[in-house]
C-alpha positions in Angstrom: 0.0 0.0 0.0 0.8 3.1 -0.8 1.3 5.9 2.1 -1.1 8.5 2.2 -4.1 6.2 1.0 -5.6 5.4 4.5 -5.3 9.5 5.2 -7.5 10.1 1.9 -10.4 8.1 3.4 -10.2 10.2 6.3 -9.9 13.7 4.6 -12.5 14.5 2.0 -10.6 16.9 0.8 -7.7 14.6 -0.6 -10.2 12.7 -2.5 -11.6 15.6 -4.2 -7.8 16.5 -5.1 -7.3 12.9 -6.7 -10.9 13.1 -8.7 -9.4 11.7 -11.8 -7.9 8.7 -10.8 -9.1 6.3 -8.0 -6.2 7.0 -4.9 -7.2 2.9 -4.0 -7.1 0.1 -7.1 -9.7 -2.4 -7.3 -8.2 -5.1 -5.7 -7.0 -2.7 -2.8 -10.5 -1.7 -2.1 -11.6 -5.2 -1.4 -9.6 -4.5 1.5 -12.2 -2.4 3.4 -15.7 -4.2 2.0 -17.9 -4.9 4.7 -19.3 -8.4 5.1 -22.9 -7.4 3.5 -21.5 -6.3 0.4 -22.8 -9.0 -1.6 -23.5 -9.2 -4.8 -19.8 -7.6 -5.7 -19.8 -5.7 -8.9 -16.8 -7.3 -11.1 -14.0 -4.2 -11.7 -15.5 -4.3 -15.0 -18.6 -3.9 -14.4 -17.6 -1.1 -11.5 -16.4 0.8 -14.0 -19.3 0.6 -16.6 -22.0 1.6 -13.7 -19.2 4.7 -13.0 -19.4 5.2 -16.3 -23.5 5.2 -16.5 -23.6 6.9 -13.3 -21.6 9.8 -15.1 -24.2 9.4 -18.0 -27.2 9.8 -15.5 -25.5 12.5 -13.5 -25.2 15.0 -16.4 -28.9 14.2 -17.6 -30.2 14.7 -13.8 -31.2 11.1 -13.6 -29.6 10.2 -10.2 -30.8 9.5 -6.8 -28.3 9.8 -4.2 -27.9 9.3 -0.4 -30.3 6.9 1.6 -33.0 9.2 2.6 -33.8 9.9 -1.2 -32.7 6.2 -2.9 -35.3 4.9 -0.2 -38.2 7.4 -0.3 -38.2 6.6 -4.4 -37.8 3.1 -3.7 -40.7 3.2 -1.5 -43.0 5.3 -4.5 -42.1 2.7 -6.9 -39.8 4.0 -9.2 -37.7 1.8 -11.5 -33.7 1.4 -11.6 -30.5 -0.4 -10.5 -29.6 0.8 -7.3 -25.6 0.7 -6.8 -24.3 1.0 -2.9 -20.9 1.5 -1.7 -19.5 -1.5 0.1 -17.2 0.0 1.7 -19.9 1.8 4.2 -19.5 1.7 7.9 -21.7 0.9 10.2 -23.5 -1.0 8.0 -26.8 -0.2 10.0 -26.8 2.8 7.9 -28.1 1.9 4.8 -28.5 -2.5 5.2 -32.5 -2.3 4.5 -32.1 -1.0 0.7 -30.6 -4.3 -0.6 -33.9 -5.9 1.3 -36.4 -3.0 -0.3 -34.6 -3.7 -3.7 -35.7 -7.8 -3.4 -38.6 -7.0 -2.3 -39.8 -4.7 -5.3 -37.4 -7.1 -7.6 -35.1 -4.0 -8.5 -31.7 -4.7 -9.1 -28.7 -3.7 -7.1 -24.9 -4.3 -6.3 -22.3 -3.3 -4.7 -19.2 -1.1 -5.6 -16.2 -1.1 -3.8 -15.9 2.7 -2.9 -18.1 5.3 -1.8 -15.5 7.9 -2.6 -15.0 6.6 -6.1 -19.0 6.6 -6.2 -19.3 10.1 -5.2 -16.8 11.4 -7.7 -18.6 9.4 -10.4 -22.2 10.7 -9.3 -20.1 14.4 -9.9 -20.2 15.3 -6.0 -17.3 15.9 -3.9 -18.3 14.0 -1.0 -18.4 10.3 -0.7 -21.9 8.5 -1.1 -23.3 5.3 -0.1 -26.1 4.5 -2.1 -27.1 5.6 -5.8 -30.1 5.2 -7.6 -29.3 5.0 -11.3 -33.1 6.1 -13.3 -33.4 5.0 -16.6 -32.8 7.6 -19.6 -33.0 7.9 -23.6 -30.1 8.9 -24.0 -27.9 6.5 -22.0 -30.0 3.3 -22.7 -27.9 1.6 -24.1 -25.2 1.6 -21.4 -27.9 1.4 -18.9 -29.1 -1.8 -20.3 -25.8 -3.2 -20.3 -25.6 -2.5 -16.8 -29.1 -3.6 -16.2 -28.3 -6.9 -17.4 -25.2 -7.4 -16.3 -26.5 -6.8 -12.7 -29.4 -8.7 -13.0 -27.2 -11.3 -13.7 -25.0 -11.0 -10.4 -26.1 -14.1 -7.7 -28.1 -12.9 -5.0 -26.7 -13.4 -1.5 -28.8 -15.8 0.7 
């Protein structure tokens, strides 16, 4: 590990300095997942719900935080829900994955809730996003769609 990288989770500020680039790699963020974090998003699939996230984010299509991904849950509304597994305590936001089965919307974790934040184009971390589907990223979304629908759900 690199030093420095346990101070960045600390200090929001030194993740806002290192938008571009992840200060943690996949593999090193596995490191800090919490024990609910199932289903894991593959890094590949990480990256293309960052990438969608991005795509909803400039079209106003996101929900972010638990207070609002959970209200819109609760009305109904359709999309894949992405959480940040790296969330502590877990009491804070462990009854969305059980809202999402129980209204059969999708969902999976990410490693990071910093990375998430930055993706979402916020500069503080987030736990829980709320990806609404959109003309002109449907493409992508379906891809993500799929691909998360595809993910095993924990038992």
């Amino acid at each position: 590990k690199r030093p420095g990288a346990a101070m960045a989770r600390e200090k929001p500020e030194a993740a806002a300095e290192a938008e571009a680039t992840p200060e943690l790699s996949y593999r090193e963020q596995l490191d800090f997942l919490n024990p609910i974090a199932q289903p894991l998003a593959s890094r590949k699939l990480t990256r293309k719900l960052y990438k969608c996230i991005r795509k909803a984010a400039k079209h106003k299509q996101l929900r972010r935080g638990v207070k609002e991904v959970q209200k819109f849950i609760n009305k109904g509304e359709k999309g894949i829900t992405v959480l940040a597994g790296d969330t502590l305590p877990i009491d804070v936001y462990c009854h969305i994955p059980i809202m999402c089965e129980d209204r059969s919307l999708p969902y999976a974790y990410v490693p990071s809730k910093s990375d998430l934040g930055t993706a979402a184009g916020s500069k503080r971390p987030t736990c829980v996003i709320m990806i609404k589907p959109h003309e002109d990223y449907q493409e992508t979304y379906d891809e993500c769609l799929e691909e998360v629908s595809a993910l095993p759900l924990p038992l």
